[in-house]
C-alpha positions as CSV (number, residue, x, y, z in Angstrom):
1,X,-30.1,-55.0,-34.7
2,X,-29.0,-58.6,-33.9
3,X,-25.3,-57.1,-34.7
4,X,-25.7,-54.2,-32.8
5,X,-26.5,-55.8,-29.5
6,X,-23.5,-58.5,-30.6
7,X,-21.4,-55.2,-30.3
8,X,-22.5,-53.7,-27.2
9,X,-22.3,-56.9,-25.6
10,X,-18.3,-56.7,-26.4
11,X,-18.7,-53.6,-25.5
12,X,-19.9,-53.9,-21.8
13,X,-17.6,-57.0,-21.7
14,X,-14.6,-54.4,-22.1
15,X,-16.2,-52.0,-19.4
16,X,-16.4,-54.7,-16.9
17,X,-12.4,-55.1,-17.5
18,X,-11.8,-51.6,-17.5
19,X,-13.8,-51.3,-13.9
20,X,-12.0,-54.1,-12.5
21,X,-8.6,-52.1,-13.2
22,X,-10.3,-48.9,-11.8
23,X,-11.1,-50.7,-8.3
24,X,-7.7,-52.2,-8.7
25,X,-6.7,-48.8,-9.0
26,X,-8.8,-47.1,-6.6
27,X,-7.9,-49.4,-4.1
28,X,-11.9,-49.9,-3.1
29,X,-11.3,-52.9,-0.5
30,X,-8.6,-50.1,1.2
31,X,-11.2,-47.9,1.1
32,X,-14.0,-49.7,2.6
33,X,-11.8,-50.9,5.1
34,X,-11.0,-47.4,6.2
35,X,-14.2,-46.1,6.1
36,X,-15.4,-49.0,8.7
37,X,-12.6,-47.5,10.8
38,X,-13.8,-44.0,11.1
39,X,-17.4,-44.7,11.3
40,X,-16.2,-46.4,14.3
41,X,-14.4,-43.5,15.4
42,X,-17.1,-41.7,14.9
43,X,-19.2,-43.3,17.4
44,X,-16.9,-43.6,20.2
45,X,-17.8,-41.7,23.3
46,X,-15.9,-37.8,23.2
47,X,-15.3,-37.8,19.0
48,X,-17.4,-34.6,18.8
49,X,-15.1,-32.6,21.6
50,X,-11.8,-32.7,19.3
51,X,-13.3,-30.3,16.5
52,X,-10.5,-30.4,14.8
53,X,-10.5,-34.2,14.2
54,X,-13.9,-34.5,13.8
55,X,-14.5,-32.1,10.9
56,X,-11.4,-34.2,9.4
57,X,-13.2,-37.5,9.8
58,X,-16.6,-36.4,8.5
59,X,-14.7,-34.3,5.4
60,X,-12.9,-37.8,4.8
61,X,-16.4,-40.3,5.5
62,X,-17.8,-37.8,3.2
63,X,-15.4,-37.9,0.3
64,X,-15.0,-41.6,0.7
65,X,-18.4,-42.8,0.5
66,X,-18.5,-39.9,-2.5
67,X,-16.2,-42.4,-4.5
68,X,-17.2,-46.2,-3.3
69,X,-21.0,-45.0,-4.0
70,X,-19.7,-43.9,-7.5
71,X,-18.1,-47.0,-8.6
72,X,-20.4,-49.5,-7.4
73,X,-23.4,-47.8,-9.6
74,X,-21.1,-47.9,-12.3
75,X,-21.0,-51.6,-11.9
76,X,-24.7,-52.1,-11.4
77,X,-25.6,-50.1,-14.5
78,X,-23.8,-52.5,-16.6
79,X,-25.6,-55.0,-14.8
80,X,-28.8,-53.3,-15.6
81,X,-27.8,-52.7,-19.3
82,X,-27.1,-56.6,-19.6
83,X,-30.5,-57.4,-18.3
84,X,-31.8,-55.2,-20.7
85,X,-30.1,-56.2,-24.0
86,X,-31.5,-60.2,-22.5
87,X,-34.8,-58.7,-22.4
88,X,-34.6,-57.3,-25.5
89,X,-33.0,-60.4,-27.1
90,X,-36.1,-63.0,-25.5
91,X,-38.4,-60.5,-26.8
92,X,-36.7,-60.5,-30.5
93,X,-37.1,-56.4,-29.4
94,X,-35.0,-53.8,-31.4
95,X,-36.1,-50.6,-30.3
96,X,-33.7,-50.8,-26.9
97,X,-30.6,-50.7,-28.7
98,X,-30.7,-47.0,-29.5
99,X,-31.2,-46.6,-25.6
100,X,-28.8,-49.5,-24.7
101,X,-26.0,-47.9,-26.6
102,X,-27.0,-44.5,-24.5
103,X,-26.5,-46.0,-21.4
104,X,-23.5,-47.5,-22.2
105,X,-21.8,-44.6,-24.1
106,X,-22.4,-42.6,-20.3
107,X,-20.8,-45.8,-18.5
108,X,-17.7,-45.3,-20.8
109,X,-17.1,-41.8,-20.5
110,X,-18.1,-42.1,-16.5
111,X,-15.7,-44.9,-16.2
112,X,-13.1,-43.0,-18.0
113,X,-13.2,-39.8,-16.0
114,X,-12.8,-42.5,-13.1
115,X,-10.0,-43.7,-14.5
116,X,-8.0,-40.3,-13.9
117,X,-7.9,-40.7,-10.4
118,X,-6.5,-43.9,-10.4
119,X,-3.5,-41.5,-12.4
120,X,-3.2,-39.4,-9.2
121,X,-0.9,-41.3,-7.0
122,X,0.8,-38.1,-5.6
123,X,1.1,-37.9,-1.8
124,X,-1.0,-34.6,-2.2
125,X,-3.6,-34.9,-5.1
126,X,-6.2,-35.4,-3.4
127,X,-5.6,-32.0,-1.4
128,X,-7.1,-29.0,-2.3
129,X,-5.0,-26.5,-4.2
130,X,-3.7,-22.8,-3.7
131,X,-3.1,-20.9,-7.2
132,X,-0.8,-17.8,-8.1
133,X,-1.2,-16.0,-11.6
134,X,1.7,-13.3,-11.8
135,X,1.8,-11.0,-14.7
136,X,5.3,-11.0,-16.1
137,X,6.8,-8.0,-18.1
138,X,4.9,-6.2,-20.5
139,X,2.8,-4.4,-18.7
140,X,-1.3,-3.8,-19.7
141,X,-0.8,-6.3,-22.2
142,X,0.7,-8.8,-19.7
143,X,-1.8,-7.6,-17.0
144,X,-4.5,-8.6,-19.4
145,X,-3.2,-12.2,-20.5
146,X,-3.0,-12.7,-16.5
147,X,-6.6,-11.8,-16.3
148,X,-7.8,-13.8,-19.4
149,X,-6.0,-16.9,-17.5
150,X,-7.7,-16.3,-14.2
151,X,-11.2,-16.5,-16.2
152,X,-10.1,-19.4,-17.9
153,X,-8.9,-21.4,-14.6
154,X,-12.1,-20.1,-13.0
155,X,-14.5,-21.3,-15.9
156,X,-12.0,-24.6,-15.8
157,X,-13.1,-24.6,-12.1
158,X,-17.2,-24.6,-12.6
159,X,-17.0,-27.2,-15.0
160,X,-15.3,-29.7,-12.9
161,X,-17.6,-28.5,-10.1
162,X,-14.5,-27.3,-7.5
163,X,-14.9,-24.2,-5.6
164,X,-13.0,-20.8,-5.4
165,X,-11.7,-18.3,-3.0
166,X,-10.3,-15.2,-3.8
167,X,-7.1,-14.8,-1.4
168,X,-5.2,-12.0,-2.6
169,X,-6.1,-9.3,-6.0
170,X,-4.1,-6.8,-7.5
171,X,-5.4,-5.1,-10.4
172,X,-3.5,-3.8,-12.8
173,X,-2.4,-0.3,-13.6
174,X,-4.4,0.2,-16.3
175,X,-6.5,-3.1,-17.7
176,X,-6.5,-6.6,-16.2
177,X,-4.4,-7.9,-13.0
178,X,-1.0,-7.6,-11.9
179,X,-1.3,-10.9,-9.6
180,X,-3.9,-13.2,-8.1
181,X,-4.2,-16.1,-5.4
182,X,-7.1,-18.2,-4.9
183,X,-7.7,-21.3,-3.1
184,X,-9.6,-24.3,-5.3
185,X,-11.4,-26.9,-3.3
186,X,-12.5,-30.0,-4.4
187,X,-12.2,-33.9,-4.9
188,X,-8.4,-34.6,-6.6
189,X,-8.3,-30.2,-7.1
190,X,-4.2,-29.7,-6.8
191,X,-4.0,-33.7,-8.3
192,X,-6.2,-32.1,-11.8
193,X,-4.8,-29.0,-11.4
194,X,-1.0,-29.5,-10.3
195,X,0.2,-29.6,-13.9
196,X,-0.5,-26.0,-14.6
197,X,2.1,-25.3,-12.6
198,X,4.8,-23.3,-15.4
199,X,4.5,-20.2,-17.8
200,X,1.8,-19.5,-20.0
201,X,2.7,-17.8,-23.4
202,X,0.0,-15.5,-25.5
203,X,0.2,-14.9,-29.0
204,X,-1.7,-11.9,-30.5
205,X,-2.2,-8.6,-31.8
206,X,-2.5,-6.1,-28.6
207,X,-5.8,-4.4,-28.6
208,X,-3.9,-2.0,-26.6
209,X,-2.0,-1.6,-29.6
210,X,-2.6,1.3,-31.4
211,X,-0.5,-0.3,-34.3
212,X,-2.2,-3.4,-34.4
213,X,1.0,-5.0,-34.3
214,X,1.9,-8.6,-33.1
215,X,2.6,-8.8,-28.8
216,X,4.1,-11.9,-27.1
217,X,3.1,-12.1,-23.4
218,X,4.1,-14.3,-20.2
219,X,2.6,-15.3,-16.9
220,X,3.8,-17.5,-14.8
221,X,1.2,-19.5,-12.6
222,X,1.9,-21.1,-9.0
223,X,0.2,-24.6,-7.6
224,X,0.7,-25.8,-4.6
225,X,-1.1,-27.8,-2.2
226,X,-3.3,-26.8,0.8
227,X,-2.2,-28.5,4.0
228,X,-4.8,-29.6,6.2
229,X,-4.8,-28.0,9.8
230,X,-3.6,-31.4,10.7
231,X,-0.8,-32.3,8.4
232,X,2.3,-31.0,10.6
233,X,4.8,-31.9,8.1
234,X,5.6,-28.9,7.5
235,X,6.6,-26.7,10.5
236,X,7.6,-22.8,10.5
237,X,9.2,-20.9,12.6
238,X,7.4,-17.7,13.4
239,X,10.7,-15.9,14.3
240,X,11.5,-16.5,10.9
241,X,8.6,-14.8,9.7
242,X,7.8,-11.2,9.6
243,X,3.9,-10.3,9.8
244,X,2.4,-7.0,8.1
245,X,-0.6,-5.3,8.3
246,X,-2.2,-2.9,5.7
247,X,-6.2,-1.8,4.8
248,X,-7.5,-4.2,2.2
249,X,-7.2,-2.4,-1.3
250,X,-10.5,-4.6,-2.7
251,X,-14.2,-4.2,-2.1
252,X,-15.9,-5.9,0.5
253,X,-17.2,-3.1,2.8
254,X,-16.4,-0.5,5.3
255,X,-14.5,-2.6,8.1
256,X,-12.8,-4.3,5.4
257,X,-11.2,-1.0,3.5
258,X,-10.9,1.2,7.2
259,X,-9.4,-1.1,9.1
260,X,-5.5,-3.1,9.3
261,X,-7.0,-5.8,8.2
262,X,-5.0,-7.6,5.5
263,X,-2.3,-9.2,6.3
264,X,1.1,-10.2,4.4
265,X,4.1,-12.8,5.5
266,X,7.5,-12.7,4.7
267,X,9.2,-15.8,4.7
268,X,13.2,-14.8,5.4
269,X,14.9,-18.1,4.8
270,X,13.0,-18.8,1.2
271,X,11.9,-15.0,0.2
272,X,8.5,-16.1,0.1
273,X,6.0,-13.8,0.3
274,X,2.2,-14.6,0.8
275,X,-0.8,-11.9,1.5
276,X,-4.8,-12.6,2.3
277,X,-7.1,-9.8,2.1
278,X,-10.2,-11.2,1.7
279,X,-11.6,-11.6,5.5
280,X,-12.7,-9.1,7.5
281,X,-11.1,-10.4,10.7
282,X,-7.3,-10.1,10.7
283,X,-7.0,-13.4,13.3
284,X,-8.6,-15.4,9.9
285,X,-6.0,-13.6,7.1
286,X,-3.3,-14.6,9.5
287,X,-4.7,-18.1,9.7
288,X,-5.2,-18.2,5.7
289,X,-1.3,-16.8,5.2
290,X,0.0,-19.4,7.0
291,X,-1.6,-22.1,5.4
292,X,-0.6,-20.5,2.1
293,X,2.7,-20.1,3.5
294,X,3.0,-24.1,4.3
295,X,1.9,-25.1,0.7
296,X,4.5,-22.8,-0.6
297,X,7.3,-24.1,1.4
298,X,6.0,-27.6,0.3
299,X,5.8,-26.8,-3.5
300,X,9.1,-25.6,-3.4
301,X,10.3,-29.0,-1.2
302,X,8.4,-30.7,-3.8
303,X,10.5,-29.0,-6.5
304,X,13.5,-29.2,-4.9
305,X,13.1,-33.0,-5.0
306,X,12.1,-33.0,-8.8
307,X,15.0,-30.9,-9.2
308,X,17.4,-33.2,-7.5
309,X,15.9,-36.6,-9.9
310,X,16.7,-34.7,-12.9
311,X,20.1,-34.1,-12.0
312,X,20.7,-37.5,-10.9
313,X,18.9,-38.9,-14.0
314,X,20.7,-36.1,-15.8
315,X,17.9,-34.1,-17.5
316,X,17.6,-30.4,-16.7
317,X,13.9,-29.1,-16.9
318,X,13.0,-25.8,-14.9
319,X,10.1,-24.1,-14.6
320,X,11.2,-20.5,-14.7
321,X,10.4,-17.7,-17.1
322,X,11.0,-18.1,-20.6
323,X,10.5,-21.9,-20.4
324,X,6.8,-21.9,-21.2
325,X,4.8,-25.0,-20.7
326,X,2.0,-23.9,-23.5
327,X,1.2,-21.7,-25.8
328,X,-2.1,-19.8,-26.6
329,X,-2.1,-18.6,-30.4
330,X,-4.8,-16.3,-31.7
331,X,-2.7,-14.8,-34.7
332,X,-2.3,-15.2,-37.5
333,X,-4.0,-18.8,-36.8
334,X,-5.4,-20.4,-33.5
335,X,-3.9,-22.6,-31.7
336,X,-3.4,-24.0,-27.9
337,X,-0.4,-25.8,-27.8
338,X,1.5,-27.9,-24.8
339,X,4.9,-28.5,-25.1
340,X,5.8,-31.3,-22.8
341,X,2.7,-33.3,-24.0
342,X,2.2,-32.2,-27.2
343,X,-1.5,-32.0,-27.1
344,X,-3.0,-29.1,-29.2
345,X,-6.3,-27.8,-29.7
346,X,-7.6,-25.2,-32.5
347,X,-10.6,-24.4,-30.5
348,X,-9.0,-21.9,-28.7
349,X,-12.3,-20.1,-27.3
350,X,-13.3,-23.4,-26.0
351,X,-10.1,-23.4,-24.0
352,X,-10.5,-20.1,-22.8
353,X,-13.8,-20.6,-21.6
354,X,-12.6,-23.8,-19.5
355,X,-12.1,-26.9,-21.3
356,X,-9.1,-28.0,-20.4
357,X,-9.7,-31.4,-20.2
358,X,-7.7,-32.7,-22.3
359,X,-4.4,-30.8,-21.4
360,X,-4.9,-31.9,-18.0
361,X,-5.7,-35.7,-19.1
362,X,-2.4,-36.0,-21.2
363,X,-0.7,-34.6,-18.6
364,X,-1.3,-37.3,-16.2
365,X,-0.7,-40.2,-18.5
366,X,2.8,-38.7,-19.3
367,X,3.2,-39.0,-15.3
């Protein structure tokens, strides 16, 4: 076992690099720094009257800590493994290797999934994200490839422990959903989730089909960013903005469905439209739309921008329909394919019950 531990010792040796980059990356002295500052701000005397600013502070303290506590255990456990392989060597004792090589087989993937973040150098990845499946033309069979994406991006969602919020649902006429909006919150949730942002193509014989013949599908799904109540970058001007209210077509009790609850915004300038249903207190689906509203008119300032690069670098590549960023084959042979990466998995259950790790992983190294 003399070898083996020879190995792991290179081993940790390369994970000790690897961290170094990640703090590097990180920025952990930045981070420290700052969060001396707002414990600081914490304490001083009238921080709890500005709610606003407070619940900013403690979401950001929080968050923060969240990281600098998970990189400095990742250091001390290959501290810990080192003493044990020394232990193990003094004691001319084999039987640790199969639990040193545990240990540091969890550093490795722990310090990879790390290593993401240090990817995310958008102005907005670490924002929570708002997300818009639309069903595009063909009907039940389209309105039931939207719905088979919302499971996946919801299944995608538990796994990397984020949280959901339906904002908007429209079934569909027959099976499925004609169009959904939910809000995704979480640590880096519109940085992991910002590259899913295109047209999705399905593959497969309709089981609405009576034929059994071969359908293609499309939906097209929105990301944007959520804006913080205190990121003012983004103004609008209400007068450009008409308000509607309508009872809630969903479940969610009496008040809910009997009164003018829901609300939906028109955006004149940009012909955006955003709608929240899910509250029972029109004041909060008003407050929700205009938050959507914002990310919108960011994602589309955002694009606007990209747009404007790739003329100027003379490469033309727009997300609109038809221009499908993967594919999802089920016949005649499985496949999940995406075409600005070129990562492919056969596995195509696994993907549709979440695992989209790996699309969203070569996704930010090609940034």
């Amino acid at each position: 076992m003399i070898l083996a531990f020879d190995q792991y010792t290179q081993r940790l040796e390369e994970l000790r690099k690897q961290l170094a980059e990640v703090g590097d990356g990180l920025h952990i002295d930045d981070m420290e720094r700052e969060l001396s500052e707002l414990h600081e701000e914490m304490n001083a005397d009238g921080f709890w009257d500005n709610l606003e600013r407070s619940t900013h502070v403690n979401k950001r303290i929080s968050t923060l800590e969240g990281k600098i506590k998970h990189y400095n255990s990742l250091l001390s456990a290959c501290d810990d493994v080192e003493t044990m392989m020394e232990l193990a060597s003094e004691e001319n004792d084999d039987s640790m290797a199969e639990e040193v090589g545990a240990e540091i087989e969890r550093i490795e993937n722990e310090t990879e999934a790390l290593t993401l973040e240090t990817l995310m150098r958008g102005k907005y990845d670490d924002h929570d994200a708002v997300l818009s499946i639309h069903a595009g033309a063909g009907g039940t069979e389209a309105q039931d490839w939207a719905s088979m994406l919302y499971r996946m991006y919801t299944r995608y969602c538990e796994r990397m422990g984020f949280t959901v919020k339906v904002l908007d649902f429209l079934d569909g006429d027959e099976a499925g959903i004609k169009s959904v909006t939910f809000e995704v919150s979480g640590d880096h949730a519109y940085g992991y989730l910002r590259g899913e942002k295109g047209v999705h193509r399905l593959v497969r014989i309709s089981p609405f089909d009576a034929n059994a013949r071969r359908h293609t599908s499309f939906t097209s799904l929105d990301v944007a960013p959520m804006l913080e109540e205190m990121d003012t970058e983004i103004e609008i001007d209400m007068k450009e903005v008409r308000v509607d209210t309508y009872h809630s077509s969903g479940a969610g009790g009496q008040n809910v469905n009997k009164t003018s609850s829901a609300v939906r915004m028109t955006h004149f300038p940009t012909g955006i439209v955003v709608s929240c249903q899910t509250e029972r207190d029109q004041v909060q689906n008003r407050a929700t739309c205009i938050k959507m509203l914002k990310a919108k008119l960011l994602e589309l300032r955002e694009r606007e921008r990209e747009q404007e690069m790739a003329d100027i670098k003379g490469v033309m590549k727009k997300i609109e329909w038809g221009s499908q960023i993967r594919s999802y084959v089920f016949q005649p042979y499985t496949m999940v394919k995406d075409h600005r990466t070129g990562f492919e998995s056969g596995n195509i259950d696994d993907v549709m019950n979440g695992n989209l790790e790996g699309f969203t992983t070569s996704y930010l190294k090609m940034q």
